[in-house]
C-alpha beads as a LAMMPS data file, in Angstrom:
LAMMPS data file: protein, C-alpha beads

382 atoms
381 bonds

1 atom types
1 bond types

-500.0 500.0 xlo xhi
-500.0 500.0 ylo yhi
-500.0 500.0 zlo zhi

Masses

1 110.0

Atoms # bond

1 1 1 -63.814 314.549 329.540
2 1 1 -62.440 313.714 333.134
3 1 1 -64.575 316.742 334.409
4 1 1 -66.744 315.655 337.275
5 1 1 -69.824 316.609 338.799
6 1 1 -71.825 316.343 341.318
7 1 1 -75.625 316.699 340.627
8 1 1 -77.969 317.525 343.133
9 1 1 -81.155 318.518 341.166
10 1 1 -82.982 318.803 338.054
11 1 1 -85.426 316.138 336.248
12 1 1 -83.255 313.286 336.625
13 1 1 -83.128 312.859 340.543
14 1 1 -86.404 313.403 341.100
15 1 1 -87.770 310.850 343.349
16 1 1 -84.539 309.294 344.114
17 1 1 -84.223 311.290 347.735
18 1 1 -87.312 309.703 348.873
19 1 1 -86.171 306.282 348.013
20 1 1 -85.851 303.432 351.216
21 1 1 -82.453 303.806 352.945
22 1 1 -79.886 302.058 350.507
23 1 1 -79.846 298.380 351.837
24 1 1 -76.156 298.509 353.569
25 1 1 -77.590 300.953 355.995
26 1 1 -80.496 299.290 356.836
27 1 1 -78.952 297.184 359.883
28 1 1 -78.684 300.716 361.644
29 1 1 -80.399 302.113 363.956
30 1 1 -82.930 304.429 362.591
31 1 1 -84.178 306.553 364.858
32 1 1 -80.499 307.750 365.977
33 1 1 -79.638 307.888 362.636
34 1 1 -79.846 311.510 359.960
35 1 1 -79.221 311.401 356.944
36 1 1 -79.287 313.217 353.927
37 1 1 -78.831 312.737 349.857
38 1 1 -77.048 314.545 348.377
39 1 1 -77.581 313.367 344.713
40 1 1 -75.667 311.315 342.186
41 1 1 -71.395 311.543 341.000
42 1 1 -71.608 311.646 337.549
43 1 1 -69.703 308.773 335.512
44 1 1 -66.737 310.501 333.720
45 1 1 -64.816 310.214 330.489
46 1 1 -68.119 309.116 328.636
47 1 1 -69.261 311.487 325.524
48 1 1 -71.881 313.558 326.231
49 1 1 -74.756 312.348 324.154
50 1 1 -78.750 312.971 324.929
51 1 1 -80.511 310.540 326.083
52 1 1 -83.758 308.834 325.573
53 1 1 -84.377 311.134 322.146
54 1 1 -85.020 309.874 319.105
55 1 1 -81.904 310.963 316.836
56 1 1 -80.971 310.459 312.995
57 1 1 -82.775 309.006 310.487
58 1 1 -82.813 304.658 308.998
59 1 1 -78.981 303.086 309.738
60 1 1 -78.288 305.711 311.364
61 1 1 -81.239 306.511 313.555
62 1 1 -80.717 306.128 317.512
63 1 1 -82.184 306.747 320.815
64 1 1 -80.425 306.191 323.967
65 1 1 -81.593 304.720 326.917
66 1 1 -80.880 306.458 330.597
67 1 1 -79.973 303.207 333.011
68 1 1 -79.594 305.631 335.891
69 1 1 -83.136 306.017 336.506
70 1 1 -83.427 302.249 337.239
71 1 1 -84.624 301.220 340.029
72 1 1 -85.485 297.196 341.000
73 1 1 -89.484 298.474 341.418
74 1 1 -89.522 299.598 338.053
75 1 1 -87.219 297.229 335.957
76 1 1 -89.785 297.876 333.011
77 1 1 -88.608 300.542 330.002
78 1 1 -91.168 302.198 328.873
79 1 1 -91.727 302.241 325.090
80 1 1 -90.886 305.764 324.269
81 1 1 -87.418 305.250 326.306
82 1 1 -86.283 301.262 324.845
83 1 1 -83.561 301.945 322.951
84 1 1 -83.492 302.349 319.120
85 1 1 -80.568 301.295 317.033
86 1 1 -82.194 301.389 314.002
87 1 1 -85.359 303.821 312.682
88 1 1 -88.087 303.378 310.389
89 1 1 -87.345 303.916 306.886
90 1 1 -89.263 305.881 304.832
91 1 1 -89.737 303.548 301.871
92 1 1 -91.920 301.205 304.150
93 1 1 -95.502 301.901 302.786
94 1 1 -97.678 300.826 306.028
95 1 1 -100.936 301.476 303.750
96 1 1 -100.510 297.941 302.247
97 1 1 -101.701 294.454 304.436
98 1 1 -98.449 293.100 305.927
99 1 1 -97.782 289.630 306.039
100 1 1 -94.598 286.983 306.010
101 1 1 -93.488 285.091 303.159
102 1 1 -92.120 281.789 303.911
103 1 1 -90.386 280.070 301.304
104 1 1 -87.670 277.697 300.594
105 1 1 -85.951 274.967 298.081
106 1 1 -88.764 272.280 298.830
107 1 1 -91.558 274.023 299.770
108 1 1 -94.221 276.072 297.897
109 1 1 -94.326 279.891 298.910
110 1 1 -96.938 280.605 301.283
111 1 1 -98.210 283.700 303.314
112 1 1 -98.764 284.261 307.459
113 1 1 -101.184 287.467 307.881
114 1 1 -100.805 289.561 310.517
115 1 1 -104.270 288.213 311.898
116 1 1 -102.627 284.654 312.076
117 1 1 -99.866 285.626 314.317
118 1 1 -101.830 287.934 315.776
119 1 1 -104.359 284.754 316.736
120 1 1 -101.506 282.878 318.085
121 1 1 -100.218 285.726 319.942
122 1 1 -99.656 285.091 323.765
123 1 1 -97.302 287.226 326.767
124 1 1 -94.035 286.547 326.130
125 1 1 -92.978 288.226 329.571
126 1 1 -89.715 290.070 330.284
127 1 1 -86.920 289.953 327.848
128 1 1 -84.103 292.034 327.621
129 1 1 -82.451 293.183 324.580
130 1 1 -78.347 294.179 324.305
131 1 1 -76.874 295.744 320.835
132 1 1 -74.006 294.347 320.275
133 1 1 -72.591 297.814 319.929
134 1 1 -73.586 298.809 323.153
135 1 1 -70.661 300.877 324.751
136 1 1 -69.381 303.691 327.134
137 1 1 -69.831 306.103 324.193
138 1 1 -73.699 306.080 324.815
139 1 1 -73.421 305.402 328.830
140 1 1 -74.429 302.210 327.761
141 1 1 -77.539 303.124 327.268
142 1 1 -78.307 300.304 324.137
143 1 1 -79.670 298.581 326.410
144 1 1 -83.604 297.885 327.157
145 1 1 -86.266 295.716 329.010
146 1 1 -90.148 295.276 327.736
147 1 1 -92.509 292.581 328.312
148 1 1 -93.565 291.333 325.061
149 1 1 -96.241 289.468 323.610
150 1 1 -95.831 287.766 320.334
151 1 1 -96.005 284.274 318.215
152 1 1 -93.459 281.339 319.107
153 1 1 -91.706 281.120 315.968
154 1 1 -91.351 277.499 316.274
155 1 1 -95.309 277.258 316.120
156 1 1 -95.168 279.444 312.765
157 1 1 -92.624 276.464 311.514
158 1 1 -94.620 273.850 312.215
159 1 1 -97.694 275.106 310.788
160 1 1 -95.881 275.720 307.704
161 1 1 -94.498 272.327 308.041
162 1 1 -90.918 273.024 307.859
163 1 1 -88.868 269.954 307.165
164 1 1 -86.405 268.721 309.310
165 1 1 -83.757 268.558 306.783
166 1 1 -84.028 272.136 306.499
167 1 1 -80.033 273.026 307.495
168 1 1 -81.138 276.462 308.362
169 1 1 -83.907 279.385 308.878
170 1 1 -82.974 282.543 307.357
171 1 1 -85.083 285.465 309.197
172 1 1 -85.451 288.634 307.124
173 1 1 -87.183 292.356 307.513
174 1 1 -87.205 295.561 305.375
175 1 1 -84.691 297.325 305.019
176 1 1 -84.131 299.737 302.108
177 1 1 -83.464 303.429 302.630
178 1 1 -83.733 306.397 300.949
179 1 1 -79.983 307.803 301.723
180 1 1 -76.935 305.704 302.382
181 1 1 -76.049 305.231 305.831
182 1 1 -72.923 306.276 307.737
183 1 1 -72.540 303.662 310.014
184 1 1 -73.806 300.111 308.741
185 1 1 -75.320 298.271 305.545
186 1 1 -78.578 297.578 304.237
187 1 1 -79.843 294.013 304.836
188 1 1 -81.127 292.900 308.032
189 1 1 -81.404 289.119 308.547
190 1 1 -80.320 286.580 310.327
191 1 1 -79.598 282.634 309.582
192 1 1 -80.496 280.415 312.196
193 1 1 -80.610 276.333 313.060
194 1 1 -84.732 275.141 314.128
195 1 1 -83.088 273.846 317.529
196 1 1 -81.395 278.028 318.059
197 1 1 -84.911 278.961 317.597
198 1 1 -86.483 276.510 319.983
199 1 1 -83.921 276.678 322.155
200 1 1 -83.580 280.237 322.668
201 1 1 -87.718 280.736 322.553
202 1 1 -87.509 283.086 320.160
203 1 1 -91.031 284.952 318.654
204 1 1 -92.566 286.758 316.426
205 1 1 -93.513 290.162 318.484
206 1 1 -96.184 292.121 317.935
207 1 1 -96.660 294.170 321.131
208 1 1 -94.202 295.446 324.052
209 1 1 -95.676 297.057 327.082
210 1 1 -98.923 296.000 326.699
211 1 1 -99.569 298.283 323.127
212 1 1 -98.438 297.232 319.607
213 1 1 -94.774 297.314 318.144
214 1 1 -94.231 301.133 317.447
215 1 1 -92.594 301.660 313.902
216 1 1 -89.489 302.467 314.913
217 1 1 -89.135 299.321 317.413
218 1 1 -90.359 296.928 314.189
219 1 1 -93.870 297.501 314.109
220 1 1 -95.963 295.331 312.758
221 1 1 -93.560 292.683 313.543
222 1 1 -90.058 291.867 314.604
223 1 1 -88.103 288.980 315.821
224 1 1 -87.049 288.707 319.594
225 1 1 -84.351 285.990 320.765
226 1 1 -84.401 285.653 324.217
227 1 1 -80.259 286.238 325.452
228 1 1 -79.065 286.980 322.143
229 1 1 -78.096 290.119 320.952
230 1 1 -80.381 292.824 319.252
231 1 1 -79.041 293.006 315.701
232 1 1 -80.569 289.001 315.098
233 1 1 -83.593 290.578 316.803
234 1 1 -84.804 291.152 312.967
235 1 1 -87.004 294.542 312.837
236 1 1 -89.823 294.688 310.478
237 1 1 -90.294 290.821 309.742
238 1 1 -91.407 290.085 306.189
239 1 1 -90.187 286.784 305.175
240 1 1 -89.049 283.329 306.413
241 1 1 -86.808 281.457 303.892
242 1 1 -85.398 277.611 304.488
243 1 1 -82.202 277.243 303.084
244 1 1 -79.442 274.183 302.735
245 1 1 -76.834 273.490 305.648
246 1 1 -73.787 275.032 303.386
247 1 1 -75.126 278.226 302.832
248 1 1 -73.267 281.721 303.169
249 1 1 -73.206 283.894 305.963
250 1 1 -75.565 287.155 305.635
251 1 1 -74.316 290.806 305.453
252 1 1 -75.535 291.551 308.571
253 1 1 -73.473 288.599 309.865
254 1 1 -70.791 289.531 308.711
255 1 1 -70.998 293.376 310.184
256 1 1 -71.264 291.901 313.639
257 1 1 -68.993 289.035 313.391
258 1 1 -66.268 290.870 315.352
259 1 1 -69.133 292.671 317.816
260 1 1 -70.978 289.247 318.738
261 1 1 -67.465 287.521 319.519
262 1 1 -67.377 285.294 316.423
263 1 1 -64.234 283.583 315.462
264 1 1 -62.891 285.970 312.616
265 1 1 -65.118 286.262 309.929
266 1 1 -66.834 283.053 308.501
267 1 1 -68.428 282.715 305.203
268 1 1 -70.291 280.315 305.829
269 1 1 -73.456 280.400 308.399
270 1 1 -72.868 277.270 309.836
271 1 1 -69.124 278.673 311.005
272 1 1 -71.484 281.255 313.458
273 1 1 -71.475 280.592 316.952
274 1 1 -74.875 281.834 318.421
275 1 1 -74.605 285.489 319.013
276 1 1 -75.444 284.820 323.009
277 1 1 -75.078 287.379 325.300
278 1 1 -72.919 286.481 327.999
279 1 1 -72.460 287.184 331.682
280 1 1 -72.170 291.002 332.146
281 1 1 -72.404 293.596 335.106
282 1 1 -72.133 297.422 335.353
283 1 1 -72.625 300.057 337.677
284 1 1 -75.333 302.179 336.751
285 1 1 -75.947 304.981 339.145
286 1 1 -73.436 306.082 342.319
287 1 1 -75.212 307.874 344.899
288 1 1 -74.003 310.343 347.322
289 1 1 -75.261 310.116 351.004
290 1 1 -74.564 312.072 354.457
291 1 1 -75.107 309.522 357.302
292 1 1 -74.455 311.069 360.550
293 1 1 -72.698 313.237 359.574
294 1 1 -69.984 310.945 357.115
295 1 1 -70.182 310.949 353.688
296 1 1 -70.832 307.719 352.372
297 1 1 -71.928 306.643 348.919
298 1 1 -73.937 303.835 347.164
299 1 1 -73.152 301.778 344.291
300 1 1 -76.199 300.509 342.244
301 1 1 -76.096 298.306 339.393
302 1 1 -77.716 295.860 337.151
303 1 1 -76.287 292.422 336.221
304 1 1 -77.314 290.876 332.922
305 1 1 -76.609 287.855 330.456
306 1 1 -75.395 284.618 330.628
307 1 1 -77.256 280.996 330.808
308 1 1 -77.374 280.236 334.512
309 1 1 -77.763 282.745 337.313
310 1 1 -73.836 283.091 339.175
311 1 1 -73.697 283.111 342.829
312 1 1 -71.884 286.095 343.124
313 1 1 -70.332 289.157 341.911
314 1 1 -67.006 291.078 342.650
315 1 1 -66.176 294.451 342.485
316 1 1 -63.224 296.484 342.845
317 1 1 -62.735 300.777 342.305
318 1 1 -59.278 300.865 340.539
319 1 1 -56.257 298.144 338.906
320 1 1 -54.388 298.391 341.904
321 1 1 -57.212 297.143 344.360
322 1 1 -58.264 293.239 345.105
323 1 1 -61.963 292.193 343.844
324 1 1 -63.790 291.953 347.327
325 1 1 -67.732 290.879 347.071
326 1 1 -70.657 292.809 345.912
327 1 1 -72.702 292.974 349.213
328 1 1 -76.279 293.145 348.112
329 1 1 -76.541 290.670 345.066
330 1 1 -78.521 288.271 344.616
331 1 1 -79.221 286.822 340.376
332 1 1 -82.061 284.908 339.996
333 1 1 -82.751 285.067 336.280
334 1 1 -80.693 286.042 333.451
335 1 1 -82.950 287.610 331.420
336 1 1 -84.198 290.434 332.112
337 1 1 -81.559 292.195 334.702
338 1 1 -80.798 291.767 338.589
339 1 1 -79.992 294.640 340.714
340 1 1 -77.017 295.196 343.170
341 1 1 -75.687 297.582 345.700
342 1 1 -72.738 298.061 347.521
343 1 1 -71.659 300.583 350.077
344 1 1 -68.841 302.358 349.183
345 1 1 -66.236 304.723 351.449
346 1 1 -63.028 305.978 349.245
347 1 1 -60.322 307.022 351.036
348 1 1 -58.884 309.543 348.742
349 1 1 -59.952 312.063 346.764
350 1 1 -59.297 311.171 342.908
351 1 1 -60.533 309.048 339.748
352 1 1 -61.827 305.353 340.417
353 1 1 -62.308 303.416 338.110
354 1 1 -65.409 300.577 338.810
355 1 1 -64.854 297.276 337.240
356 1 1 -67.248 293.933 338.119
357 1 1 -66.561 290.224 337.892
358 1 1 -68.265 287.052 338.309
359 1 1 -67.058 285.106 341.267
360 1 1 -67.417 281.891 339.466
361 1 1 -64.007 282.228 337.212
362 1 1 -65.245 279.294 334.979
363 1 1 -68.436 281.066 333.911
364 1 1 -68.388 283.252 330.426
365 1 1 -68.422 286.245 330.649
366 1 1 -65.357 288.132 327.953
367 1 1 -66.971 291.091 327.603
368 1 1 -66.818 291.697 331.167
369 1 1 -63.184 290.760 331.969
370 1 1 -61.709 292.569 329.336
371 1 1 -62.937 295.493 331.151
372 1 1 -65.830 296.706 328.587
373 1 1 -68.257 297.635 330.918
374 1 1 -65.492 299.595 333.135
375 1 1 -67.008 302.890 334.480
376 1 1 -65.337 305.919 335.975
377 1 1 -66.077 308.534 338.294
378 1 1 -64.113 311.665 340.285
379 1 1 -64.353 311.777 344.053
380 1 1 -64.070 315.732 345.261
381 1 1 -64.957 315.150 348.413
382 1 1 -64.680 312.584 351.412

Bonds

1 1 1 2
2 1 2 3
3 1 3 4
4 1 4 5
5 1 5 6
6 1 6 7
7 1 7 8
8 1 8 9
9 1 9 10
10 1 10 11
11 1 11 12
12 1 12 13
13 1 13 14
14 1 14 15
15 1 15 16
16 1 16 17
17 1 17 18
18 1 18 19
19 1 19 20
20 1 20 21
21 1 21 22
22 1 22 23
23 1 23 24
24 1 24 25
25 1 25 26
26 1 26 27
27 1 27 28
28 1 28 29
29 1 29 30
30 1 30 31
31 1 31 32
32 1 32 33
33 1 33 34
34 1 34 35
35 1 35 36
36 1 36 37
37 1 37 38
38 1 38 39
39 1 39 40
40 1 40 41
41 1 41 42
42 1 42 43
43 1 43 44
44 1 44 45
45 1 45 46
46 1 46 47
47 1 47 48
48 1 48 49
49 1 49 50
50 1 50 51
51 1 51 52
52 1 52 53
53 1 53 54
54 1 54 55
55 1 55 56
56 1 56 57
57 1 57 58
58 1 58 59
59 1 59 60
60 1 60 61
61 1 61 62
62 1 62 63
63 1 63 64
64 1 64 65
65 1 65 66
66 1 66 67
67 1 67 68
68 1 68 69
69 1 69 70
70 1 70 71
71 1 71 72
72 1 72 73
73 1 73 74
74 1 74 75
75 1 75 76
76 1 76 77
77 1 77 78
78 1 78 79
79 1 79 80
80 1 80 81
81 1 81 82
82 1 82 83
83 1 83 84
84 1 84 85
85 1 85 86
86 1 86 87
87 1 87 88
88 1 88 89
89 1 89 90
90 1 90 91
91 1 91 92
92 1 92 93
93 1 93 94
94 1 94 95
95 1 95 96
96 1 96 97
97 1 97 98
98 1 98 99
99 1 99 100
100 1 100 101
101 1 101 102
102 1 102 103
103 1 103 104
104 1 104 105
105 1 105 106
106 1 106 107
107 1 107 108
108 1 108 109
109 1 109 110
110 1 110 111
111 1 111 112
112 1 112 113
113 1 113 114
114 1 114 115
115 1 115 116
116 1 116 117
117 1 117 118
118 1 118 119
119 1 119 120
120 1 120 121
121 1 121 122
122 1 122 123
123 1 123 124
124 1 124 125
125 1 125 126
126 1 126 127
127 1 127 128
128 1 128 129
129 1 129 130
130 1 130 131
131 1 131 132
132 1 132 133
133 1 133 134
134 1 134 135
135 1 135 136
136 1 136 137
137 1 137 138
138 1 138 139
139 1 139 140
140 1 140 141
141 1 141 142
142 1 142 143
143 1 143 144
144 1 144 145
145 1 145 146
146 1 146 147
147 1 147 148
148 1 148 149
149 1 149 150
150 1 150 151
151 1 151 152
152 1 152 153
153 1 153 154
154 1 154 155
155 1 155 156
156 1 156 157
157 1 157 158
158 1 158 159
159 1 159 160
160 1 160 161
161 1 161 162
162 1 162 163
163 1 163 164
164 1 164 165
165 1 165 166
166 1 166 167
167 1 167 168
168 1 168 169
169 1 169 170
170 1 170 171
171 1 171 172
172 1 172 173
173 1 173 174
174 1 174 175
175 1 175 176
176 1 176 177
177 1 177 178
178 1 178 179
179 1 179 180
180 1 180 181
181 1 181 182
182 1 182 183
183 1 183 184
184 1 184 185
185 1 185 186
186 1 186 187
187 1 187 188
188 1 188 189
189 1 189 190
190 1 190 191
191 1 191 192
192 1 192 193
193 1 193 194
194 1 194 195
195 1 195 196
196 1 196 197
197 1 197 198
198 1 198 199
199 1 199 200
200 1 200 201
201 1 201 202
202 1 202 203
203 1 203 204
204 1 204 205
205 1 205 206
206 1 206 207
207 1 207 208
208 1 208 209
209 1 209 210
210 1 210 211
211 1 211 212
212 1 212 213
213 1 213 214
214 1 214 215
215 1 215 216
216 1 216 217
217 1 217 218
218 1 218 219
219 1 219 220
220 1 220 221
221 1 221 222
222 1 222 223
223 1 223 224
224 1 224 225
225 1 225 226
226 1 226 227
227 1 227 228
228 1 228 229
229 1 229 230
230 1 230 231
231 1 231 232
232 1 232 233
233 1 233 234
234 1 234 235
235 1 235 236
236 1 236 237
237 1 237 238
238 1 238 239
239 1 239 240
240 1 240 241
241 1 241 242
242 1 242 243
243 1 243 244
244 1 244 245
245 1 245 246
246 1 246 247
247 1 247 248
248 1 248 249
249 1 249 250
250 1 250 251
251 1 251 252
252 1 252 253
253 1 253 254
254 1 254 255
255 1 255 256
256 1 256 257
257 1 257 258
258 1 258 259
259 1 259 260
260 1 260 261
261 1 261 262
262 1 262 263
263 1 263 264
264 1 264 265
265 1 265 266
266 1 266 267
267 1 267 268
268 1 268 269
269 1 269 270
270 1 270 271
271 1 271 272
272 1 272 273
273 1 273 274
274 1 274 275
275 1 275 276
276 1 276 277
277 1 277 278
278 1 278 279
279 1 279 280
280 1 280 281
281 1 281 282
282 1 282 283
283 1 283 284
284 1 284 285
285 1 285 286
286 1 286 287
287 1 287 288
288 1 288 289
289 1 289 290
290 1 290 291
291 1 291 292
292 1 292 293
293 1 293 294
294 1 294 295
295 1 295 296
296 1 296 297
297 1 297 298
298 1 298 299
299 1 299 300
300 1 300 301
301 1 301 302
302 1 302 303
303 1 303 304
304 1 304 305
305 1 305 306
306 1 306 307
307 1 307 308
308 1 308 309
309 1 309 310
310 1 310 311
311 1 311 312
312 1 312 313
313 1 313 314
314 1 314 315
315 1 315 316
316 1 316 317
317 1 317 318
318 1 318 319
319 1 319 320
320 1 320 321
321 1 321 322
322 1 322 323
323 1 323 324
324 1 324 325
325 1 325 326
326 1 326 327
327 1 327 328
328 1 328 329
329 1 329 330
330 1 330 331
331 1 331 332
332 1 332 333
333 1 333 334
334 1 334 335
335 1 335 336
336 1 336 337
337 1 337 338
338 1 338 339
339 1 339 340
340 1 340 341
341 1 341 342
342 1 342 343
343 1 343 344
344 1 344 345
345 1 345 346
346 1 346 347
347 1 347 348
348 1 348 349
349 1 349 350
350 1 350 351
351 1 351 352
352 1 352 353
353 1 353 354
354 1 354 355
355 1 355 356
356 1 356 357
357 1 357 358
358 1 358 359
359 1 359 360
360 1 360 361
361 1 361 362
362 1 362 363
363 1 363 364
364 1 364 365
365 1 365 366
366 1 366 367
367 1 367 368
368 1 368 369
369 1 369 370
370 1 370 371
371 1 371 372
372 1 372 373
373 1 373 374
374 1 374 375
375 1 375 376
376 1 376 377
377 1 377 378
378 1 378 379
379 1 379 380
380 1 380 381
381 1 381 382
């Protein structure tokens, strides 16, 4: 697993050679300067697992998405490539007219068609969605940004006239399989307060990248909270319920109690803290360069989360090292990512482990400091 590698061709580098001069070399002079690229260092002691292919089938169904091909030009994933936790079932019959029941204790059942929200439907703009399972086992690579159009769902609430003594939204979708998964439980929804859902902005999507919702990423319809994480982004919306302040958690609450850093597990749904992504940063690609003749290499990453952009970032390449700044970082939203570099010159050969924090100590960010988006590479040569 510790087996590194340098890379210096193949499908995946193309068009990073050409790229400008990495920022920390800029402030050189470049006519006196050569330089070449030599390619990318491979992160190690991360499973190998394909990337950016659709894999399995309902629960079970992934596809990766490959972060090292980011670049802050194209901070856009493309449909095909957004990441896919869950797949269409099989049971969904798309032959029938689609539409979202919203019910609850006071109010008589009523119908939204798909030509009402898609009448209300306006650009949602750049949102990026986390799983909260997202981890080193998949190079991270649950992890996705689209610009999305879709409904407000607060606009669908008020049009159905939702009263205010509603305790709680529950948010539900489809989700009955032929065979059992592996991995998780039937039962995706979501409860949520009416201030969560204005708060947060959350909508009804119904296109990403300009096209509609593809089946696998919730087509006709699926839920999008902007900053929290993708399993209360409900996939295939079909009904809207309003329910009583002491009601019970849902299933799917419960499965990702633990993985959206909930206190325990809570029975009830007003015990939920919101499932908010916080502060988090990662290396995503490390670059090898010749500069006159010195090897030198190039740490990019993306920095993600949180509720106000931080003022700076800290990095440091093993336990034993200080955190010194990120040179080139600059966060100016939180949603979708920021980009970073920083030059980087090892003086041994050896395993180094690259670990971020936010300068800011006071700002959350757990995930992060417990060392969960820690990645590794090998250094052969210097």
């Amino acid at each position: 697993m510790l087996k590194a590698s340098l890379t210096t061709g193949g499908a995946m580098l193309l068009g990073f050679h050409s790229l400008p001069l990495p920022g920390f070399y800029e402030g050189a002079k470049r006519d006196t300067q050569e330089r070449q690229y030599l390619g990318l260092i491979e992160f190690v002691g991360e499973a190998v697992t394909p990337m950016e292919t659709p894999m399995g089938a309902g629960l079970d169904g992934r596809l990766y998405t490959d972060l090292s091909a980011l670049t802050p030009d194209r901070p856009i994933t493309a449909t095909e490539k957004f990441y896919v936790r869950t797949r269409v079932s099989e049971f969904l019959d798309y032959r029938k007219a689609w539409a979202i029941q919203v019910k609850g204790p006071r109010k008589r059942p009523t119908e939204i068609s798909m030509a009402a929200l898609r009448k209300k439907s306006k650009p949602a703009g750049l949102h990026l969605m986390e799983c909260s399972g997202n981890g080193r086992f998949a190079h991270f690579g649950l992890l996705s940004v689209a610009d999305w159009a879709g409904t407000p769902v607060s606009e669908i609430l008020e049009s159905a006239r939702i009263e205010r003594a509603a305790g709680r939204v529950l948010i539900s979708g489809f989700d009955r399989y032929p065979i059992a998964s592996s991995t998780s439980i039937p039962g995706a929804s979501w409860i949520f307060t009416v201030d969560q859902i204005n708060s947060s902005k959350a909508f009804f999507a119904t296109e990403m990248n300009g096209m509609s919702l593809t089946k696998d990423h919730g087509a006709p319809v699926r839920l999008v909270v902007p900053g929290w994480y993708g399993c209360t982004c409900i996939k295939w919306v079909n009904e809207v319920t309003l329910l009583d302040e002491d009601v019970a958690a849902t299933s799917q609450m419960k499965e990702f109690a633990a993985r959206t850093m909930q206190q325990g597990l809570p029975e009830l749904a007003k015990d939920y803290r919101p499932a908010a992504i916080e502060q988090a940063a990662m290396p995503i690609r490390v670059e090898k360069w010749v500069i006159d003749g010195k090897i030198k290499f190039h740490v990019n990453g993306i920095a993600w989360g949180g509720t106000q952009p931080v003022n700076g970032l800290e990095i440091r390449f093993n336990a034993e090292e200080d955190f010194v700044p990120v040179e080139n970082f600059k966060q100016t939203t939180n949603d979708p990512w920021s980009f970073w570099t920083h030059a980087w010159t090892p003086k041994l050969l050896g395993i180094y482990s690259i670990q971020l924090r936010v300068k800011d100590r006071s700002v959350p960010s757990r995930r992060l400091d417990a060392g969960y988006y820690v990645r590794s590479v090998e250094i052969t040569e210097i």
